[in-house]
C-alpha positions as semicolon CSV with decimal commas, in nm:
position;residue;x (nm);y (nm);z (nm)
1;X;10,471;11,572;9,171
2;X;10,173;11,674;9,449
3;X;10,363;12,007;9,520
4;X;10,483;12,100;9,181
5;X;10,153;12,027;9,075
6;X;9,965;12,231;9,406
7;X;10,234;12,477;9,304
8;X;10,052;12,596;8,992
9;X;9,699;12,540;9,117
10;X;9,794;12,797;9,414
11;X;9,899;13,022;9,108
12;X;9,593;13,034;8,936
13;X;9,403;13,090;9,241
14;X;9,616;13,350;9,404
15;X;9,615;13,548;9,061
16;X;9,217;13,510;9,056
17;X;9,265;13,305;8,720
18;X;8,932;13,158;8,655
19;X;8,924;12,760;8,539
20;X;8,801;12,486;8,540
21;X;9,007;12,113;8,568
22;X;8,812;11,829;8,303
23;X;8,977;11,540;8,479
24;X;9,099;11,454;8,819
25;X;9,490;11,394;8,849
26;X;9,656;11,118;9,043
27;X;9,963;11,294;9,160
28;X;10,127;10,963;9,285
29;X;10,201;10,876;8,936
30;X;10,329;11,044;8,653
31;X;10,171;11,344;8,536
32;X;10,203;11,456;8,123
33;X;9,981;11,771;8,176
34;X;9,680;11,933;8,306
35;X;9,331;11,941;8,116
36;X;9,213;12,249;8,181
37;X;8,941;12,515;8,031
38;X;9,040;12,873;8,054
39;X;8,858;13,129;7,798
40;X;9,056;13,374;7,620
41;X;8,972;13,658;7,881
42;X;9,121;13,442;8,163
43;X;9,400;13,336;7,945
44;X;9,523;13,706;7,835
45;X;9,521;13,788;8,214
46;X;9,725;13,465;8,299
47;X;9,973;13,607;8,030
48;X;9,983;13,965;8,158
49;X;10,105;13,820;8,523
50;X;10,327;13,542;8,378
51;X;10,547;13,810;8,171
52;X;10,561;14,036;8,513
53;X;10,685;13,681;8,694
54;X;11,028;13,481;8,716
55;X;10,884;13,119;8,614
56;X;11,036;12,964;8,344
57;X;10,756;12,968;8,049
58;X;10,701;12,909;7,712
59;X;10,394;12,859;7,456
60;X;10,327;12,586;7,175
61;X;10,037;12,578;6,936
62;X;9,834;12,284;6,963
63;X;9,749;11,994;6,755
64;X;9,342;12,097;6,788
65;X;9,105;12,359;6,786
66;X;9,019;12,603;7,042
67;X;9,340;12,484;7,252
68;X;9,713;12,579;7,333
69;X;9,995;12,450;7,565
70;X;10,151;12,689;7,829
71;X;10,420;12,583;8,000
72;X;10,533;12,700;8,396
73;X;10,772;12,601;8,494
74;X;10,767;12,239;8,287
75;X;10,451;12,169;8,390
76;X;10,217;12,126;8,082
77;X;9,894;12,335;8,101
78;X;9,675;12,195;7,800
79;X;9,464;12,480;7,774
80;X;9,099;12,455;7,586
81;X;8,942;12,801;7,588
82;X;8,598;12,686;7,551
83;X;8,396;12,343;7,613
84;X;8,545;12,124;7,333
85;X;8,468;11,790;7,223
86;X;8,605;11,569;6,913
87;X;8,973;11,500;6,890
88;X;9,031;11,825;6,755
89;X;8,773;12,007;6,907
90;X;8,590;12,048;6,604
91;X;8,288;12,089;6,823
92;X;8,288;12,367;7,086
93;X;8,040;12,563;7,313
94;X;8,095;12,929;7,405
95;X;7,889;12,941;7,691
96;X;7,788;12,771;8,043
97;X;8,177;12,740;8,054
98;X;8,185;12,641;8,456
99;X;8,506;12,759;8,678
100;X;8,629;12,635;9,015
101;X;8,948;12,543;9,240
102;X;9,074;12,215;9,302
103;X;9,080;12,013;9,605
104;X;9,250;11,674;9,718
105;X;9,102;11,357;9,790
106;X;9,256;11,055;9,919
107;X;9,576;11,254;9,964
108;X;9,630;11,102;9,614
109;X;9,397;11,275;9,367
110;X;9,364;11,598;9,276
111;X;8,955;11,663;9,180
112;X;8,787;12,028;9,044
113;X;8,643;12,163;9,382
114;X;8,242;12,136;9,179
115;X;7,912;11,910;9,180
116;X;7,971;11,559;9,082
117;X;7,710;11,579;8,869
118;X;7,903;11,921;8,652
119;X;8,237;11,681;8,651
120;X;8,035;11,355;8,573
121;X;7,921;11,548;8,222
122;X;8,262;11,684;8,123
123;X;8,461;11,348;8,204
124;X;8,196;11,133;8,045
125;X;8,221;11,306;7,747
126;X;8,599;11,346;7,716
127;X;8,614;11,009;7,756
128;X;8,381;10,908;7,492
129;X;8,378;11,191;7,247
130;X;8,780;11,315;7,300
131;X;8,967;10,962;7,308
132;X;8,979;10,722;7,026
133;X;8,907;10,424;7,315
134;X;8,810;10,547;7,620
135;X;8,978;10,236;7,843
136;X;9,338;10,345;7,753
137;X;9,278;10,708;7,939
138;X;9,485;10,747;8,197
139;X;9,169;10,829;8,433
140;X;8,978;10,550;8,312
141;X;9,001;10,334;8,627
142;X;8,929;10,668;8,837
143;X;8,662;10,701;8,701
144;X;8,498;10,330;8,711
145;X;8,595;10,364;9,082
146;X;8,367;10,663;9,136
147;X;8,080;10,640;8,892
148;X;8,010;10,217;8,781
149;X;7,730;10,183;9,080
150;X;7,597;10,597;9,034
151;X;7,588;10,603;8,640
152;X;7,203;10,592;8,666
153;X;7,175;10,888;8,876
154;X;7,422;11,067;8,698
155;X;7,283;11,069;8,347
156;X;6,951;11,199;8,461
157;X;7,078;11,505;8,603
158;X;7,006;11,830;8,474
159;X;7,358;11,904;8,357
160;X;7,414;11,598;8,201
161;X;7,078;11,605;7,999
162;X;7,125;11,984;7,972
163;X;7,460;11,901;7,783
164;X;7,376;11,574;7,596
165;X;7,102;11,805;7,441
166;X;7,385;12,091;7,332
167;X;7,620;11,827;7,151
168;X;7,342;11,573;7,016
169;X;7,028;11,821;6,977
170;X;6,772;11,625;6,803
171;X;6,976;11,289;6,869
172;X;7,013;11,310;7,243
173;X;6,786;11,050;7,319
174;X;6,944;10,800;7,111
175;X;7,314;10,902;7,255
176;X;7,211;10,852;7,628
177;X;7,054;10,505;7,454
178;X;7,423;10,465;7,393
179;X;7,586;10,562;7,715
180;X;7,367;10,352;7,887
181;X;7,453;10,020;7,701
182;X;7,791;10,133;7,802
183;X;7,741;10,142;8,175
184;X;7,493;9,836;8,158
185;X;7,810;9,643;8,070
186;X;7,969;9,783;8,365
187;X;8,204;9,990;8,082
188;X;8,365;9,631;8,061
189;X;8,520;9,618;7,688
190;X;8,507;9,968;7,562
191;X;8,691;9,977;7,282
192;X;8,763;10,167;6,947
193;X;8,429;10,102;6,817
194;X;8,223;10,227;7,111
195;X;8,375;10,547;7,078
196;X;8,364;10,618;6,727
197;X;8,001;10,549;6,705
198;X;7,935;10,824;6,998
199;X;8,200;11,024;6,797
200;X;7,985;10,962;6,492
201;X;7,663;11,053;6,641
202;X;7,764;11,406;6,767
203;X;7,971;11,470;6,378
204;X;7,662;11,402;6,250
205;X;7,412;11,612;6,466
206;X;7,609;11,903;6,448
207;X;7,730;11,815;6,053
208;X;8,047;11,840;6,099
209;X;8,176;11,557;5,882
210;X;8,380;11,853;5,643
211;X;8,504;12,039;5,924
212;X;8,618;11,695;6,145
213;X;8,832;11,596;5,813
214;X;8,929;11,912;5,710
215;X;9,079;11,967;6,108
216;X;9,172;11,588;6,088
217;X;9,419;11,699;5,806
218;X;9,478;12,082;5,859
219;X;9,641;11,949;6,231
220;X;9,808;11,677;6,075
221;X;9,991;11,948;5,796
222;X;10,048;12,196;6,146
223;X;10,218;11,893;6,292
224;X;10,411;11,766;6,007
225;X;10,567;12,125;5,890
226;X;10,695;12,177;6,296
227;X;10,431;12,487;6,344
228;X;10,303;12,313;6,687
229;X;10,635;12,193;6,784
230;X;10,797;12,497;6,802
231;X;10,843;12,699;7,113
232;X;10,695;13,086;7,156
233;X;10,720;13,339;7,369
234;X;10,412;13,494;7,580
235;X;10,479;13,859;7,398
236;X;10,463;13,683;7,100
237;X;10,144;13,497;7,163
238;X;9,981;13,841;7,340
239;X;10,066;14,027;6,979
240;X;9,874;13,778;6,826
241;X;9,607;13,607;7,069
242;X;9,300;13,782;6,893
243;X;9,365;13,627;6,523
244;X;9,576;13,322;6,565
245;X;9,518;13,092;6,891
């Protein structure tokens, strides 16, 4: 898995495709697919090299907003093209979108090659604002292991506060009030109803409450009819990337 997976990381980099990884992988195990953020302008390039290439691809919708799944070689790439939160990415930023490499660590993990404190924002938050209970992630014990004892220092950073003002605005106060109950119980016990009323917070500081249902069921009608399930090519995606993904 560590060199199919270095495989397509040495892609993107030798191509000079800009992006950014939201979550550290642990190659020894398993992996479904890769989180990663790559805008529209990156993505169209990673397209115009892919069709000149020999790898086995092929594109699917997705079941969210903002997003699509490439697939090299069949190796997922779960593509966001902005900085999306919600379960369907219902909320999204268009900006500040950061970009880096990835390294390894531990010879077991790989990690996006960027200050702690940029990857302690975006996991937090995909954690807590992406998953319906954070504890059944698949990086949940990762990241216990690297942030239970620094979770003080980390929230007062400027990116986190920086970003905790963007999705909560006049409610960030009371959503690092949250977090911090969180990580006071060492994170022990997170469950469904931890998330949802984080999830709840940012729906309602951005009010999005029609938009989250109306996505909520819109996906739901995508997934049911076999739109995201079925299997296009990259000319077909490039004819239509401007109006449809």
């Amino acid at each position: 898995m560590r060199d199919r997976l270095l495989n397509i990381f040495n892609y993107l980099d030798d191509n000079s495709i800009k992006y950014f990884l939201l979550r550290p992988i642990d190659f020894t195990k398993k992996v479904d697919d890769i989180d990663l953020v790559i805008t529209r302008t990156e993505f169209s390039h990673l397209l115009n090299v892919l069709i000149k290439d020999s790898k086995k691809t092929h594109i699917k919708y997705s079941n969210a907003r903002e997003s699509i799944q490439l697939f090299i070689d069949n190796i997922l790439l779960d593509i966001k093209f902005n900085m999306c939160f919600l379960p369907r990415k219902s909320l999204f930023f268009t900006k500040n979108i950061p970009s880096c490499n990835t390294i390894i660590k531990e010879d077991r993990y790989f990690f996006p090659n960027i200050d702690d404190e940029v990857l302690f924002t975006f996991w937090t938050y995909h954690l807590l604002l992406d998953k319906a209970n954070s504890s059944l992630s698949s990086t949940y014990l990762i990241y216990l292991d690297n942030y239970s004892n620094r979770w003080k220092k980390m929230i007062e950073s400027k990116n986190f506060i920086k970003w905790t003002k963007l999705i909560f605005k006049d409610n960030s106060i009371k959503a690092i009030d949250l977090i911090s109950s969180y990580f006071t119980n060492n994170l022990t016990g997170l469950n469904y109803s931890d998330n949802k009323k984080i999830q709840s917070l940012a729906i309602k500081s951005n009010k999005l409450i029609l938009n989250f249902y109306f996505d909520k069921y819109y996906f739901k009608f995508l997934r049911l009819s076999g739109m995201i399930e079925k299997k296009r090519t990259i000319k077909e995606i490039q004819n239509k990337i401007n109006y449809e993904v």
